[in-house]
LUMBA-603910 format. One record per residue: residue number from 1; residue in one letter; chain; z, x, y of N, C-alpha, C in turn. Coordinates in nm, 4 decimals, decimal comma. Last residue first. Layout:
<recs>
rec pagu:NUM | mimar:a | drentor:A | npz:Z | npx:X | npy:Y | capz:Z | capx:X | capy:Y | cpz:Z | cpx:X | cpy:Y
...
</recs>
This chain:
<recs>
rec pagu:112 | mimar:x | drentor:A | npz:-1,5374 | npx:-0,6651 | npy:-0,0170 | capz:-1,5596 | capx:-0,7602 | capy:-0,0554 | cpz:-1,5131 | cpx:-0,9150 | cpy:-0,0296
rec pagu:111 | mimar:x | drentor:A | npz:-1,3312 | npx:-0,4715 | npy:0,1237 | capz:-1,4783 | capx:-0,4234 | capy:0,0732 | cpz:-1,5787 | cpx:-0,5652 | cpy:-0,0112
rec pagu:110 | mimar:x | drentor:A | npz:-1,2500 | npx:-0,5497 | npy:0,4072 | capz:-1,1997 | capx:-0,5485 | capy:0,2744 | cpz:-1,3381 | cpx:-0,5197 | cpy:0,2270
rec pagu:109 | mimar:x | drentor:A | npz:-1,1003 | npx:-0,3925 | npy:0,7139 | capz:-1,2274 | capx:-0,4444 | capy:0,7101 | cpz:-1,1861 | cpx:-0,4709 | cpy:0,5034
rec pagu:108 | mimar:x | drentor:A | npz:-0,7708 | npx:-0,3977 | npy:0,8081 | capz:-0,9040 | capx:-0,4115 | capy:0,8205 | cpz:-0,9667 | cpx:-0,4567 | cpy:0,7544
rec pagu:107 | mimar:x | drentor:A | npz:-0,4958 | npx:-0,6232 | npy:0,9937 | capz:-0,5478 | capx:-0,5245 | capy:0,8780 | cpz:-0,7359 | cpx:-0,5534 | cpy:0,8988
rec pagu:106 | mimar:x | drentor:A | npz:-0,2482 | npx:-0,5828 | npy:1,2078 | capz:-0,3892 | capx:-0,5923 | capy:1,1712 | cpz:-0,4386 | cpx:-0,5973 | cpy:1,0716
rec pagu:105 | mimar:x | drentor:A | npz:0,0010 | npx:-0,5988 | npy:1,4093 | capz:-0,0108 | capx:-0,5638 | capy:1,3013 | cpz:-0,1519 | cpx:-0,6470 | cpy:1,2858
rec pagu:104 | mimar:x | drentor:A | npz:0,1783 | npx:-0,6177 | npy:1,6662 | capz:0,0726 | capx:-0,5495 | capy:1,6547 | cpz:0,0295 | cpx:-0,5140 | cpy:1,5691
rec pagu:103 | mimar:x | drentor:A | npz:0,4369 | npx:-0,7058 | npy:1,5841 | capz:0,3385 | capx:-0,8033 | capy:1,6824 | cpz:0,2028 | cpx:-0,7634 | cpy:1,7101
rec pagu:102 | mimar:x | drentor:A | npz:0,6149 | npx:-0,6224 | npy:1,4199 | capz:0,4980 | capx:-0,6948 | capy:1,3537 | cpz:0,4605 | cpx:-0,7168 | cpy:1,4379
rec pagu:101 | mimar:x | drentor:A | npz:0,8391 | npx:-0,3682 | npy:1,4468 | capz:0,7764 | capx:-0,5000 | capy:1,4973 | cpz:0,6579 | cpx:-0,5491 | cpy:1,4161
rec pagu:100 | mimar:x | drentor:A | npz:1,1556 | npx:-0,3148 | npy:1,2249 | capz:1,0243 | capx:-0,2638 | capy:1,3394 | cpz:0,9655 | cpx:-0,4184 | cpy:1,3793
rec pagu:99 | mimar:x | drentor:A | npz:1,3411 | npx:-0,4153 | npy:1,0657 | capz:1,3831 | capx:-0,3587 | capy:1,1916 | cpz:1,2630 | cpx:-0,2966 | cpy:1,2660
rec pagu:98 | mimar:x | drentor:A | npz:1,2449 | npx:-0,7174 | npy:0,9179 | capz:1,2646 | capx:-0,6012 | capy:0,9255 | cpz:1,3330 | cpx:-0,5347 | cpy:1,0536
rec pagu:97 | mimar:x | drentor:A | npz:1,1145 | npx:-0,9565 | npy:0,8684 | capz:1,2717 | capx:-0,9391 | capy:0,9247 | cpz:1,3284 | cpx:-0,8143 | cpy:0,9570
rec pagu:96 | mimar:x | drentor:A | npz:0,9460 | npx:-0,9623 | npy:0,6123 | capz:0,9911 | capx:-1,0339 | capy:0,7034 | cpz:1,1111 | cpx:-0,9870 | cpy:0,7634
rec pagu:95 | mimar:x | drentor:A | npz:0,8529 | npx:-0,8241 | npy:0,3550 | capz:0,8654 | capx:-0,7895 | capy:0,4669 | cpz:0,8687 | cpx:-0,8132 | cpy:0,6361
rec pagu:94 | mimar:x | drentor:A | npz:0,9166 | npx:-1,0110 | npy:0,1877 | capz:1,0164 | capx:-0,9035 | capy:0,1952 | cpz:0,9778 | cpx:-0,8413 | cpy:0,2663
rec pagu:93 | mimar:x | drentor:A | npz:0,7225 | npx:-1,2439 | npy:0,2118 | capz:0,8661 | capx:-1,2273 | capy:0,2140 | cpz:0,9376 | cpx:-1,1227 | cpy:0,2689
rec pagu:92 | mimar:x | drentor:A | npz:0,5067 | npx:-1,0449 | npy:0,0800 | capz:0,4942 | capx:-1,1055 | capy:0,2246 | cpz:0,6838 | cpx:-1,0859 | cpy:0,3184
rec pagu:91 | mimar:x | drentor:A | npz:0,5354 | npx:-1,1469 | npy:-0,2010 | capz:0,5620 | capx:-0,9864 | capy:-0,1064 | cpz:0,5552 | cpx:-0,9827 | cpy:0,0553
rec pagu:90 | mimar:x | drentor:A | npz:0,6130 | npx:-1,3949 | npy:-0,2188 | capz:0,7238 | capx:-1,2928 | capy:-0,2497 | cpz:0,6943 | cpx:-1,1744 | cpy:-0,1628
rec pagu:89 | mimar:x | drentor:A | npz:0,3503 | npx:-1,4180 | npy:-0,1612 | capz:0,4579 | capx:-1,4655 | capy:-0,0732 | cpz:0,5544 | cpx:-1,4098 | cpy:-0,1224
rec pagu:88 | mimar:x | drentor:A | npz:0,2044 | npx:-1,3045 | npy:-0,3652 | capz:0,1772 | capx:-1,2335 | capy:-0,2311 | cpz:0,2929 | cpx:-1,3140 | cpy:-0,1606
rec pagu:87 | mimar:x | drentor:A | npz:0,2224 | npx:-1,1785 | npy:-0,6529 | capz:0,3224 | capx:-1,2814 | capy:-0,6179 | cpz:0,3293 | cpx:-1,2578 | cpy:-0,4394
rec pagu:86 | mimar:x | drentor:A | npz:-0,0140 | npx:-1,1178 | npy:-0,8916 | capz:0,0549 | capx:-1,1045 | capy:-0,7500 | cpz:0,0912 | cpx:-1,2263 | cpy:-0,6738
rec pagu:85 | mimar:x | drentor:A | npz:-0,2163 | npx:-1,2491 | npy:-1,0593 | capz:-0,0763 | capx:-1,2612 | capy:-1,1202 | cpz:0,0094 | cpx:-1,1772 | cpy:-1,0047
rec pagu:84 | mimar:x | drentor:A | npz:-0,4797 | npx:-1,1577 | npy:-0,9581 | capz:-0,4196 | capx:-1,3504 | capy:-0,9743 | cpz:-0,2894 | cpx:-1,3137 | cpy:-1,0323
rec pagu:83 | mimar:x | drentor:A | npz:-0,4628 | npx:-0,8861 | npy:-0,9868 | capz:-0,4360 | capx:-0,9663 | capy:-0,8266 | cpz:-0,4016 | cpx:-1,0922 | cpy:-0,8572
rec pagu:82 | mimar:x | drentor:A | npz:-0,4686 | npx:-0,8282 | npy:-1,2548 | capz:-0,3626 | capx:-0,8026 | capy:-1,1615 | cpz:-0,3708 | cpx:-0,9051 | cpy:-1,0351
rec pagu:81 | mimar:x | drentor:A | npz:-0,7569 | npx:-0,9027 | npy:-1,2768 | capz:-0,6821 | capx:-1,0029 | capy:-1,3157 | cpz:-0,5035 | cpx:-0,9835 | cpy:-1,2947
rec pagu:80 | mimar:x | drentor:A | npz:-0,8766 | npx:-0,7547 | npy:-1,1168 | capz:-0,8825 | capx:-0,9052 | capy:-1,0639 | cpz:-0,7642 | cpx:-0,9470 | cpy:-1,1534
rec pagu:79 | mimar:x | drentor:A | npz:-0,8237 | npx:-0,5385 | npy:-1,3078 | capz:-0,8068 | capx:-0,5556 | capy:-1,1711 | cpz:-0,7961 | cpx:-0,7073 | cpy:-1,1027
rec pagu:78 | mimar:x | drentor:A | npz:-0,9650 | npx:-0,6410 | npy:-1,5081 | capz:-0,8114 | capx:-0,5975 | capy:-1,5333 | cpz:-0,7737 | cpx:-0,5897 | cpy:-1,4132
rec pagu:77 | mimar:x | drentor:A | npz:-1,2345 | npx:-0,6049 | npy:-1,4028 | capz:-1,1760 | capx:-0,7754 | capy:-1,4635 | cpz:-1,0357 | cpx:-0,7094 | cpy:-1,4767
rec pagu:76 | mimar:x | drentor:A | npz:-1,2733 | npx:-0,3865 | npy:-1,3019 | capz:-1,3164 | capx:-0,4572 | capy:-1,2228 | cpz:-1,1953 | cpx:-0,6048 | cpy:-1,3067
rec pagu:75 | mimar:x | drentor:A | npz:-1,2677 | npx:-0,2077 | npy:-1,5834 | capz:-1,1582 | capx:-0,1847 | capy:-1,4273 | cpz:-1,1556 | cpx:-0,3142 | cpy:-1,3204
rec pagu:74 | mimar:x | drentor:A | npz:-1,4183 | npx:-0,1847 | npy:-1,7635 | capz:-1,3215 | capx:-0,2904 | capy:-1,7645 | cpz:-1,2722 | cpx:-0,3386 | cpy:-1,6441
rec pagu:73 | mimar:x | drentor:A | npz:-1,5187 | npx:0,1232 | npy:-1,7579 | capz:-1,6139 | capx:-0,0095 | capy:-1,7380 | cpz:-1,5443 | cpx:-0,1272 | cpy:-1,6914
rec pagu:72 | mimar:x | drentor:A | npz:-1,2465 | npx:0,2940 | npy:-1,5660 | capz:-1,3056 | capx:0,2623 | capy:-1,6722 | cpz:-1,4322 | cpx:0,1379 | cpy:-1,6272
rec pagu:71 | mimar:x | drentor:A | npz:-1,0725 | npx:0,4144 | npy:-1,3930 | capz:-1,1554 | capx:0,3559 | capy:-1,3536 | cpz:-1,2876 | cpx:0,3519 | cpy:-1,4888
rec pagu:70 | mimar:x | drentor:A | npz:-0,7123 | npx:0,2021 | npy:-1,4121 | capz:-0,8012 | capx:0,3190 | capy:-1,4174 | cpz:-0,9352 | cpx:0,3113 | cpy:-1,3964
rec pagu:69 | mimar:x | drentor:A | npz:-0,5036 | npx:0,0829 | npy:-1,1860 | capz:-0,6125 | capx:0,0745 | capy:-1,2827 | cpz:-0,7366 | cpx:0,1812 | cpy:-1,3224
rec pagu:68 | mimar:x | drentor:A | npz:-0,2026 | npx:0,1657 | npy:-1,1021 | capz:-0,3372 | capx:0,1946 | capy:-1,0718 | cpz:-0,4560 | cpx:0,1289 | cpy:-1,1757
rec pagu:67 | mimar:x | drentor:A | npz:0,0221 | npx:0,0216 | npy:-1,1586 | capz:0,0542 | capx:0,0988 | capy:-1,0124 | cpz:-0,0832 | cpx:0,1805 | cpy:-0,9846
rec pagu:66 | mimar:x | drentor:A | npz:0,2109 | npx:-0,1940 | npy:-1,3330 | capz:0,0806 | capx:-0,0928 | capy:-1,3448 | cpz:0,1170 | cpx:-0,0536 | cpy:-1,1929
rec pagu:65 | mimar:x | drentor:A | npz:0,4383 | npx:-0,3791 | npy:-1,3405 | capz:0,4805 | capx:-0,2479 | capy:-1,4380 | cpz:0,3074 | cpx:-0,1926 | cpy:-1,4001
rec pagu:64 | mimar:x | drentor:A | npz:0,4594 | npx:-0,6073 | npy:-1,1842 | capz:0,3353 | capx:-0,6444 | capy:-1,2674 | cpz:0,3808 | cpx:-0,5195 | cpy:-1,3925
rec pagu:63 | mimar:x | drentor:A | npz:0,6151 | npx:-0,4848 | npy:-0,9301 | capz:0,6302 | capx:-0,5657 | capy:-1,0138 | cpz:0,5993 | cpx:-0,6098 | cpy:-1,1502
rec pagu:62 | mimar:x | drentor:A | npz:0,3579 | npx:-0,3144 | npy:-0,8259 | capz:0,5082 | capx:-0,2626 | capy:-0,9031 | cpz:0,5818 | cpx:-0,3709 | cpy:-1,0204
rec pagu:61 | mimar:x | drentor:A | npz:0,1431 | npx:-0,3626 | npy:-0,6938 | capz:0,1414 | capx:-0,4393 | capy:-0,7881 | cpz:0,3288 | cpx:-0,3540 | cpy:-0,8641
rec pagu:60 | mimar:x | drentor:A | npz:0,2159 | npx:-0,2582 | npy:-0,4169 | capz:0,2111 | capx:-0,3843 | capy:-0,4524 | cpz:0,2256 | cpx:-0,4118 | cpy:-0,5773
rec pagu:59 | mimar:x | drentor:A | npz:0,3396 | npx:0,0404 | npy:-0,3351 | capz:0,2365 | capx:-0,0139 | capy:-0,4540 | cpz:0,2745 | cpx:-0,1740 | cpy:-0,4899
rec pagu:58 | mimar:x | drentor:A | npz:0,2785 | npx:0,0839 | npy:0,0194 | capz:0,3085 | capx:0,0556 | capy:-0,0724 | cpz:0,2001 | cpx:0,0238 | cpy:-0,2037
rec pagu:57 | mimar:x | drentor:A | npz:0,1665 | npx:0,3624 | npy:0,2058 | capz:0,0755 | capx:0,2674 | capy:0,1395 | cpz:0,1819 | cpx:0,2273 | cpy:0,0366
rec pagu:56 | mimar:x | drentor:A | npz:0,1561 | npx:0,4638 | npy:0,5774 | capz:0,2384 | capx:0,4112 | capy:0,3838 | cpz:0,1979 | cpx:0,3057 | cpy:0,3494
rec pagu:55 | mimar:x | drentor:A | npz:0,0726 | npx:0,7691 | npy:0,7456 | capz:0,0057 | capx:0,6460 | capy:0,6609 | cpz:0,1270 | cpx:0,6196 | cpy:0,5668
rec pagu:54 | mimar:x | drentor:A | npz:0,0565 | npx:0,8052 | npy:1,0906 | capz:0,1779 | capx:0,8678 | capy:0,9594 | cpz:0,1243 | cpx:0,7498 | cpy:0,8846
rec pagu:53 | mimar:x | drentor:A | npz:-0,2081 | npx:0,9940 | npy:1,2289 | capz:-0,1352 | capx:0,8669 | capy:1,2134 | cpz:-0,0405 | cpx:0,9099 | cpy:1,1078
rec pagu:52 | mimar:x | drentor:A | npz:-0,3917 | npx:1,2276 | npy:1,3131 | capz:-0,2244 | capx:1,1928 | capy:1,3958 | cpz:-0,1705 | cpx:1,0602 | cpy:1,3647
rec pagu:51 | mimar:x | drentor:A | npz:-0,5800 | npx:1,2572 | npy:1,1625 | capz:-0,6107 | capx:1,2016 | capy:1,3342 | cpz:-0,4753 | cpx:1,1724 | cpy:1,3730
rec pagu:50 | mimar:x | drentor:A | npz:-0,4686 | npx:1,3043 | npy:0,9079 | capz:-0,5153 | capx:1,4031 | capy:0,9762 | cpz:-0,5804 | cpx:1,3625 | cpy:1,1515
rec pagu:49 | mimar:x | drentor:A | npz:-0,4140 | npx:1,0283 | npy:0,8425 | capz:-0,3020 | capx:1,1717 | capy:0,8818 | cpz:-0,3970 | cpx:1,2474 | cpy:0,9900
rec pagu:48 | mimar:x | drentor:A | npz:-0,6371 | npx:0,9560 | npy:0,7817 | capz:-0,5818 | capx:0,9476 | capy:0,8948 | cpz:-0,4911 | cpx:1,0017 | cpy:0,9252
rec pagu:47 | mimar:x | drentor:A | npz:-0,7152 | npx:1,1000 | npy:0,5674 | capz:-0,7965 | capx:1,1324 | capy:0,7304 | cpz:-0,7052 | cpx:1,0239 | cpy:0,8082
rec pagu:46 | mimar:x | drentor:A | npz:-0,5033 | npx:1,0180 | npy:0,3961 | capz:-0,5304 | capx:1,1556 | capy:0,4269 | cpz:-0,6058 | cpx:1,1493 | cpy:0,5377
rec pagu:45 | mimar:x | drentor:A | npz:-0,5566 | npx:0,7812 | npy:0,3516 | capz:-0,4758 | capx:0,7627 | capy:0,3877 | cpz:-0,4597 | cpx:0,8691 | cpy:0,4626
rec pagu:44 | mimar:x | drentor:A | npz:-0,8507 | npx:0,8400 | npy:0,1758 | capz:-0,8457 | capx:0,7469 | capy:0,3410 | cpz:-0,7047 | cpx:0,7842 | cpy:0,4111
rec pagu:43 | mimar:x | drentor:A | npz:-0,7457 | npx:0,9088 | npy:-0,0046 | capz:-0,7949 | capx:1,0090 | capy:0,0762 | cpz:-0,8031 | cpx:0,9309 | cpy:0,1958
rec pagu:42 | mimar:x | drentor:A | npz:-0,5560 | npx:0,6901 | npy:-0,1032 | capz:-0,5016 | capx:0,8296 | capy:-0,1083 | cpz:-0,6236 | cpx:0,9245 | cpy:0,0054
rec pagu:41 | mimar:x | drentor:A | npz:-0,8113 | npx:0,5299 | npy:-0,1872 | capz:-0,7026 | capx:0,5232 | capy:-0,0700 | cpz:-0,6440 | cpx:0,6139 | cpy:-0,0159
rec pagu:40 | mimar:x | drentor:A | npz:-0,9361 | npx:0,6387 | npy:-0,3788 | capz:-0,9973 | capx:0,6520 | capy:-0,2391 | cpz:-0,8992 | cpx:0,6218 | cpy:-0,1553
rec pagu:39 | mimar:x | drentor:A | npz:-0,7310 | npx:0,6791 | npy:-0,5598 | capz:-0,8094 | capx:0,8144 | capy:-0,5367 | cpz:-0,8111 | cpx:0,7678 | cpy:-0,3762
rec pagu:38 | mimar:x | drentor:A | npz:-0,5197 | npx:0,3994 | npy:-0,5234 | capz:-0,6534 | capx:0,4908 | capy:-0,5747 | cpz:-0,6605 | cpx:0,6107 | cpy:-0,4924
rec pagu:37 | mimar:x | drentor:A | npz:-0,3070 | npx:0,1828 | npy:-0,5462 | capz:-0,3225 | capx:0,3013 | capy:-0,4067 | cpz:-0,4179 | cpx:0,3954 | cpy:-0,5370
rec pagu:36 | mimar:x | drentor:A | npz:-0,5457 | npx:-0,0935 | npy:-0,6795 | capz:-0,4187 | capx:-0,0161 | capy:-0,6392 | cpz:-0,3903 | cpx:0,1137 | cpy:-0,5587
rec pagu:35 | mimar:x | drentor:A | npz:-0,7695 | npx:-0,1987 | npy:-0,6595 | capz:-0,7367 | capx:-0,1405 | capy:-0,8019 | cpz:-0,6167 | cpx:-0,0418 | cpy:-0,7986
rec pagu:34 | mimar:x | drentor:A | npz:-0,8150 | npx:-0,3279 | npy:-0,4528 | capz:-0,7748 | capx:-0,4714 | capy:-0,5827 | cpz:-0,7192 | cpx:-0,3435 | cpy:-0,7404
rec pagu:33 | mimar:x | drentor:A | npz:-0,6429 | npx:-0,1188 | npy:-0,2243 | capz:-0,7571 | capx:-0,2154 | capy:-0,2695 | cpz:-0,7058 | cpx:-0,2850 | cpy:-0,3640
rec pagu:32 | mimar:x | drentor:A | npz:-0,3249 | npx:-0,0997 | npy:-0,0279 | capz:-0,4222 | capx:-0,0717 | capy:-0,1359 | cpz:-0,5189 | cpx:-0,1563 | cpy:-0,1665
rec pagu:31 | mimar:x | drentor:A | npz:-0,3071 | npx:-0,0955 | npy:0,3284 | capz:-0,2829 | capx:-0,1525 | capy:0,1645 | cpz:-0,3710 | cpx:-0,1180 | cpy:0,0745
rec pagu:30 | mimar:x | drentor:A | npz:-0,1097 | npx:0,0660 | npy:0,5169 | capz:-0,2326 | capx:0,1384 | capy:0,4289 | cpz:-0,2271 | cpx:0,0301 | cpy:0,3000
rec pagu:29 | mimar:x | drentor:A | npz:0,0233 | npx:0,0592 | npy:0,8447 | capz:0,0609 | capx:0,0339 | capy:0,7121 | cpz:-0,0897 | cpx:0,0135 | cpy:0,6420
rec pagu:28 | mimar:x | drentor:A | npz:0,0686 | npx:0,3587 | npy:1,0411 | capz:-0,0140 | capx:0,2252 | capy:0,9740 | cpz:0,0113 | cpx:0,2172 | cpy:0,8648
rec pagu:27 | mimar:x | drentor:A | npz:0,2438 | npx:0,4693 | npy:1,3158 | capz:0,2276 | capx:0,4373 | capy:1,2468 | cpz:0,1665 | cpx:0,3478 | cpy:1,1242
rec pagu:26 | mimar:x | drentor:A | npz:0,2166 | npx:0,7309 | npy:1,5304 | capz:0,2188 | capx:0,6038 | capy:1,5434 | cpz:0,2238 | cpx:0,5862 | cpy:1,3585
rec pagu:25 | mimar:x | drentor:A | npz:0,3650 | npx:1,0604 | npy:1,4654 | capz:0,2832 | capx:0,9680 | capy:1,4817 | cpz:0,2592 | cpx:0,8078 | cpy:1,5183
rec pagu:24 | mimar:x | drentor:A | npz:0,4960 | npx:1,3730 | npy:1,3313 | capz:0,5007 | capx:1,2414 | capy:1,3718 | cpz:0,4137 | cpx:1,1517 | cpy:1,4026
rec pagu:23 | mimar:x | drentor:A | npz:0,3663 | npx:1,5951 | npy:1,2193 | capz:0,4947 | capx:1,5267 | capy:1,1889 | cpz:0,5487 | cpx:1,4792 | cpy:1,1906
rec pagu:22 | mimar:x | drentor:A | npz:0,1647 | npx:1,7224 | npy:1,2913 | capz:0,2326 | capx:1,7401 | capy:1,3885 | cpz:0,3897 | cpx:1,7097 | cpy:1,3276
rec pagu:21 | mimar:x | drentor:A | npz:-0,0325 | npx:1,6578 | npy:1,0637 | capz:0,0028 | capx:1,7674 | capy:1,0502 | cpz:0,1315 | cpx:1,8005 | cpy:1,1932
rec pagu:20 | mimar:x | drentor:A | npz:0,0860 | npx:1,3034 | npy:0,9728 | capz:-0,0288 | capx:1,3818 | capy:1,0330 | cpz:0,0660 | cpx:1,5330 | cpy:1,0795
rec pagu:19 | mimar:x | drentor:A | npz:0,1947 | npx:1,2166 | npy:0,6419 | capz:0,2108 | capx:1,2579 | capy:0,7942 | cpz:0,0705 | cpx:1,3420 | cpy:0,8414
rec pagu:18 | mimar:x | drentor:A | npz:0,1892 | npx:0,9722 | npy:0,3930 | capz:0,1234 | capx:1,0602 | capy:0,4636 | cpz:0,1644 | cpx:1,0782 | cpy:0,6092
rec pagu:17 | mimar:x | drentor:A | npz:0,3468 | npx:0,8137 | npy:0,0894 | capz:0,3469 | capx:0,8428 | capy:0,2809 | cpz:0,2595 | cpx:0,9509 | cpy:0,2811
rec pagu:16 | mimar:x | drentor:A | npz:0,4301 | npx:0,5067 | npy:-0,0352 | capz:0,3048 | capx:0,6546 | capy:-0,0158 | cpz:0,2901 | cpx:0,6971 | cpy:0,0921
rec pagu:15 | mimar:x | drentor:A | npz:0,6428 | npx:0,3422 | npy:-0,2522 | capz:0,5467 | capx:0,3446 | capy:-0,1893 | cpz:0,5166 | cpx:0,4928 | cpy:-0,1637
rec pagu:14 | mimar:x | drentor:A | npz:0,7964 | npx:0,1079 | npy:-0,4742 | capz:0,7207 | capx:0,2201 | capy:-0,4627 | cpz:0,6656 | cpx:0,2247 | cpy:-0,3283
rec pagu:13 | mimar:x | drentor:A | npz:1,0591 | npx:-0,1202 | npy:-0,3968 | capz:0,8866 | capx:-0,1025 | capy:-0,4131 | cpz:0,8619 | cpx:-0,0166 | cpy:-0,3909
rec pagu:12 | mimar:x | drentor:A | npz:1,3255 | npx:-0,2331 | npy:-0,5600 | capz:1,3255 | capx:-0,1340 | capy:-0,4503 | cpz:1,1122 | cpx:-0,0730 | cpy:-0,5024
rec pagu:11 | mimar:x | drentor:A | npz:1,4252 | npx:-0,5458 | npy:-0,5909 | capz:1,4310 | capx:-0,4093 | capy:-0,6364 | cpz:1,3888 | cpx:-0,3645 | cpy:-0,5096
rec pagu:10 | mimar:x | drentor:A | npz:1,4173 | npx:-0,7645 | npy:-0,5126 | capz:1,3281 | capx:-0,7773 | capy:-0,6372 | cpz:1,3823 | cpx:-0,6139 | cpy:-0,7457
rec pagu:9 | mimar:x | drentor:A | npz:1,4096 | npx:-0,8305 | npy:-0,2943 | capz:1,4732 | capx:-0,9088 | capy:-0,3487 | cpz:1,4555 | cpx:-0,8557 | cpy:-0,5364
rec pagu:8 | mimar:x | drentor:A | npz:1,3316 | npx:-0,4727 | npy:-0,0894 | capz:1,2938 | capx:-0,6411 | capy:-0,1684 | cpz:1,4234 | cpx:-0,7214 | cpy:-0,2821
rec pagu:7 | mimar:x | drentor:A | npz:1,2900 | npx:-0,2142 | npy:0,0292 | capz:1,3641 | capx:-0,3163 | capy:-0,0453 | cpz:1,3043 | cpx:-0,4208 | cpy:-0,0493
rec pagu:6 | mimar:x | drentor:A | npz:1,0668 | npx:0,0145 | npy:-0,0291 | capz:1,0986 | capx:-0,1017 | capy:0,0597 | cpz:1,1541 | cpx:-0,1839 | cpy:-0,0188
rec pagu:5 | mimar:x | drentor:A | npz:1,0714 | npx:0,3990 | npy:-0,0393 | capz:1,0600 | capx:0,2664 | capy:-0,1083 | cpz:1,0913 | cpx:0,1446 | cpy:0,0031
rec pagu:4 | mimar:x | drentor:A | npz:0,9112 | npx:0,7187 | npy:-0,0020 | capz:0,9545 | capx:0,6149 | capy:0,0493 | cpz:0,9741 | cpx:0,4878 | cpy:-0,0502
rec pagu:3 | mimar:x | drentor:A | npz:0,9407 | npx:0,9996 | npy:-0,1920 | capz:0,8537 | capx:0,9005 | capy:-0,1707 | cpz:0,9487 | cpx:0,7901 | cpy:-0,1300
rec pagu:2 | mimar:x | drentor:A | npz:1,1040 | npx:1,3009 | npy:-0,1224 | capz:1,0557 | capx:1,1795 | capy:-0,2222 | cpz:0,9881 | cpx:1,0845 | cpy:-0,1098
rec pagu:1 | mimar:x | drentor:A | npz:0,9497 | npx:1,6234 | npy:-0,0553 | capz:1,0154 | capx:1,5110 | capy:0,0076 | cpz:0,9954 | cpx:1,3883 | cpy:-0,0819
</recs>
C-alpha cells in the first residue's frame, strides 16, 4: 500500500502509516523527534498499532531534502540544526482547515 502524503502549499509531505491489526481504529497523529521519523518512532508507532490505534507520522523536515539523521557522533548538532531551519508555521499552516477535527488533539510527553 503507498504511503500517505498531506498537501501543503508547498507540495505534497511524506508521511507513515501504521494500522492496528483489525484495520481500523481511532486515530494519532505521531510526530517525529528532533532526528526525524527514526527507528524509535517507527517502533513506538508499531505498539500502538498494535493497541488498535492507526499511527501517521509525517516527515516534517521534507522540505529541508533530509527525512532522518543518521545516528552518528554529529547527530545531535545536524539535528538541532534541521529544527532551527523548520518552517513550523508554514507547517502548522497546512494543517489548518482540514476535513477532520482538531478539537481533541494533544501531543505528548518530549524527551527534552
Amino acid at each position: 500500500m503507498p504511503e500517505p502524503t498531506v498537501d501543503t502549499p508547498d507540495g505534497e509531505m511524506p508521511a507513515h502509516v501504521w494500522h492496528p491489526p483489525k484495520g481500523s481504529g481511532p486515530g494519532i497523529l505521531v510526530l517525529q523527534e528532533i532526528f526525524g521519523v527514526s527507528a524509535y518512532i517507527e517502533r513506538r508507532a508499531a505498539d500502538l498499532a498494535a493497541l488498535g490505534y492507526v499511527g501517521v507520522a509525517p516527515e516534517i523536515f521534507w522540505r529541508l531534502g533530509v527525512f532522518r539523521v543518521e545516528e552518528v557522533p554529529h547527530a545531535f548538532e545536524e539535528a538541532y540544526a534541521l529544527l532551527q531551519r523548520t518552517d513550523w508555521a508554514s507547517w502548522a499552516s497546512a494543517t489548518e482547515g482540514g476535513s477532520g477535527s482538531t478539537s481533541r488533539l494533544t501531543s505528548g510527553p518530549t524527551c527534552w
